[in-house]
C-alpha positions in Angstrom: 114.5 209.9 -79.6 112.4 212.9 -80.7 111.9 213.7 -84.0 111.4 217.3 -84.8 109.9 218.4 -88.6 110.9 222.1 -89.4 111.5 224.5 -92.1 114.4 226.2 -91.7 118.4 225.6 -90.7 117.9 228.7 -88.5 114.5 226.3 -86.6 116.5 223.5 -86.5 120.0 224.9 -84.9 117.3 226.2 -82.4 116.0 223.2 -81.6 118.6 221.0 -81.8 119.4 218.7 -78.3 120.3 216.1 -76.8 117.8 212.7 -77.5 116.5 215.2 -80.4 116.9 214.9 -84.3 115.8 217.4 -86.6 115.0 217.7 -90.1 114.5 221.4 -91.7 112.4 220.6 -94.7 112.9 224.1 -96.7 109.7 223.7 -98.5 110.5 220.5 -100.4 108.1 217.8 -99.0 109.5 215.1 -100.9 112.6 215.4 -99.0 111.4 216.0 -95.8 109.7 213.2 -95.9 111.9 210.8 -97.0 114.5 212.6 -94.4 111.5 212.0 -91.5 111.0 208.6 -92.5 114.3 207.3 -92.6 114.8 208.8 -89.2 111.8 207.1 -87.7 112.8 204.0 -87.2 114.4 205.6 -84.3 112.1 207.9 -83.2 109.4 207.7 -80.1 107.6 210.6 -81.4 107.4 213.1 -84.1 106.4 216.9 -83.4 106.2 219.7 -86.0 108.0 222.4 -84.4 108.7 225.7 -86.3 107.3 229.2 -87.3 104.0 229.8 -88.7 101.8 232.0 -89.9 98.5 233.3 -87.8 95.0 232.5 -89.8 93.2 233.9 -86.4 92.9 237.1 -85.7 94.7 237.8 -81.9 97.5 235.7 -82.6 100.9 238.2 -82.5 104.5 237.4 -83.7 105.5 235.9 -80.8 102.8 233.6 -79.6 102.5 229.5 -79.4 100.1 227.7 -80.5 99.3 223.9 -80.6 97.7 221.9 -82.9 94.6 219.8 -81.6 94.4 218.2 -85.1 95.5 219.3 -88.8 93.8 220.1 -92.2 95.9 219.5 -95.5 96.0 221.7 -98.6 96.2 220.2 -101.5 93.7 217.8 -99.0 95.6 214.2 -98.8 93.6 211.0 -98.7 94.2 211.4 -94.8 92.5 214.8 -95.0 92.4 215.1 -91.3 94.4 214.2 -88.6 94.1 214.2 -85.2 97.0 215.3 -82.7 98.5 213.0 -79.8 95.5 215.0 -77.4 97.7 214.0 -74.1 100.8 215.6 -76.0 98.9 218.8 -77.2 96.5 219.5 -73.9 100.9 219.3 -72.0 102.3 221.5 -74.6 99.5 223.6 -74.4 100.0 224.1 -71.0 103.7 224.0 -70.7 103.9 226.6 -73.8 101.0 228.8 -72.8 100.0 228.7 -76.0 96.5 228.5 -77.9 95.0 225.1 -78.9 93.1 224.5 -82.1 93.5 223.0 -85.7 96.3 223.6 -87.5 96.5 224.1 -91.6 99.2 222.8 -93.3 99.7 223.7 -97.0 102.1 223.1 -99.7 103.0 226.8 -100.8 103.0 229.6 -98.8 99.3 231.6 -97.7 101.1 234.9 -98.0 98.0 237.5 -98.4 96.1 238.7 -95.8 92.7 237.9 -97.7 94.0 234.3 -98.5 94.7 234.3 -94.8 91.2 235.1 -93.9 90.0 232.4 -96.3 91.7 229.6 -95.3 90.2 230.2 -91.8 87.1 230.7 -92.8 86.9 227.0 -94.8 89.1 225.3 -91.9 88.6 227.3 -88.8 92.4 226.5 -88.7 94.4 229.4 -86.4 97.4 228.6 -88.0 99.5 227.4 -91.1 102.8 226.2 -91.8 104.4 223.8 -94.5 105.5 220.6 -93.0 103.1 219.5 -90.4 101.2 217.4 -93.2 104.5 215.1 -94.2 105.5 215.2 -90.4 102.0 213.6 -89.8 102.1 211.7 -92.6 105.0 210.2 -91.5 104.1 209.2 -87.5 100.8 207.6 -88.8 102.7 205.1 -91.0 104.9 204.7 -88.1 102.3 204.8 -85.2 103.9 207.0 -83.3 102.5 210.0 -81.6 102.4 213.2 -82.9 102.1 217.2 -82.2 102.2 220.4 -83.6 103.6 223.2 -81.6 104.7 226.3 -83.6 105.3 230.3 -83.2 103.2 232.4 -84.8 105.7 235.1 -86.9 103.4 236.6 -89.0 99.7 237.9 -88.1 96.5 237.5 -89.9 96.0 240.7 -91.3 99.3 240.7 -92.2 100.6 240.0 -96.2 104.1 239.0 -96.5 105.7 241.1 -98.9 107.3 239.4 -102.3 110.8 240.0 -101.4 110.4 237.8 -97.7 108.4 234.9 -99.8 111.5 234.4 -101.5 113.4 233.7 -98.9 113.7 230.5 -98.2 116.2 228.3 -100.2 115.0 224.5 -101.0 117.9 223.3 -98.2 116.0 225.5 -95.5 118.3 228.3 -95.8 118.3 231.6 -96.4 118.4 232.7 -99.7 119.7 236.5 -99.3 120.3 236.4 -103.1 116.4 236.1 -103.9 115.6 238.5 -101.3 117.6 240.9 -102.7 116.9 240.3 -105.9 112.9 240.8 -105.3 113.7 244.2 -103.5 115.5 245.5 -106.4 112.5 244.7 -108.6 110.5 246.5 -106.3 112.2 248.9 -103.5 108.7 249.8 -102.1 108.7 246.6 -100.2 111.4 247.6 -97.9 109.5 248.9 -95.3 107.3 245.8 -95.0 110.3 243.5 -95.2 112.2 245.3 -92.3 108.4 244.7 -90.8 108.7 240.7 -91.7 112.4 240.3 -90.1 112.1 242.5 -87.0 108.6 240.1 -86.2 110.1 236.7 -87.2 113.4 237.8 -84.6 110.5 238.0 -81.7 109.4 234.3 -82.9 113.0 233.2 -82.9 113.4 234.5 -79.9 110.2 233.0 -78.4 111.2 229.5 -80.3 114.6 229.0 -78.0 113.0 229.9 -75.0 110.1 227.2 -75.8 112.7 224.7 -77.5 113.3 222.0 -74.1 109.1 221.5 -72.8 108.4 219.2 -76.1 110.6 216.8 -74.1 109.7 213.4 -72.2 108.2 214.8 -68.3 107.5 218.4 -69.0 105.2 218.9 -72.1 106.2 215.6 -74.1 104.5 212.5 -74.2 105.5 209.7 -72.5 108.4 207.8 -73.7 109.1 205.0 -71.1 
């Protein structure tokens, strides 16, 4: 079985299949990763698979990219883990995507300038929020591991206050909050029609890209 660590519902009806299992974290770690560690015992290999945000510049809503290995922020005693490089150099391949370290953090890099930083300390081309617990997770286990994820939202991009509050703790979608941060400031509207229309071309590019993680064409090799 393949265990899948995503954010949202929305990733996880996406990638749901047969010999798959995924858990949608939505931003709380402590559940995911009790969630990914129960289902383990099960598992063959464990791939964070997901949107993210671009920390390089070239990277467009849209585009895959694959971790090679992972930096952590708040840094973990594991600050640095290496991805399955059979697994990533096949999903690279299979996904057309670009190959380099990923950054996984705890809250949301939503500014275009914190953006910049965090590639700058890391040289990480991308960050998302569950690749550190879905790491975490395989190296207790020893199984392989791999990041693949879309980008949704460039570098020089800053995601306005209204899409940050978006996601509910279940991985949902909390319309409530949304609107609730629009009305406190309608000026965001045009960004946030910006922030859905480019996450709908990474949704889109997800479900084509959801079967290659699996055993034969971009997944590792299960026996």
């Amino acid at each position: 079985m393949l265990l899948i660590a995503a954010g949202l519902k929305r990733e996880a009806r996406i990638l749901a299949g047969p010999g798959v299992r995924v858990v949608a974290g939505g931003g709380n770690a402590a559940r995911l990763e009790r969630e990914l560690d129960a289902a383990a015992g099960e598992a063959n290999a464990i791939i964070s698979m997901g949107l993210c945000g671009a920390l390089e510049d070239g990277l467009q809503p849209g585009d895959w990219v694959v971790g090679t290995d992972l930096f952590t922020r708040p840094p973990r005693r594991d600050e640095r883990n290496l991805c399955d490089p059979q697994w990533a150099h096949a999903l690279a391949r299979a996904l057309d995507a670009r190959s380099g370290p990923i950054l996984a953090s705890g809250a949301m890099i939503a500014e275009a300038a914190d953006k910049r930083a965090a590639h700058a300390a890391t040289g990480a081309i991308a960050v998302d929020m569950e690749s550190h617990i879905a790491a975490a997770v395989a190296a207790r286990r020893g199984l392989p591991f791999a990041i693949a994820r879309v980008v949704s939202d460039a570098a020089d991009r800053s995601l306005p206050k209204a899409a940050q509050a978006g996601m509910a703790a279940d991985g949902s979608m909390d319309i409530g909050a949304v609107l609730r941060a629009l009305a406190r400031d309608p000026r965001q509207l045009p960004a946030l029609i910006r922030v859905g229309r480019e996450a709908e071309t990474a949704f889109r590019a997800l479900g084509r890209g959801r079967d290659l993680p699996r055993p034969g064409i971009g997944g590792p090799d299960l026996g």
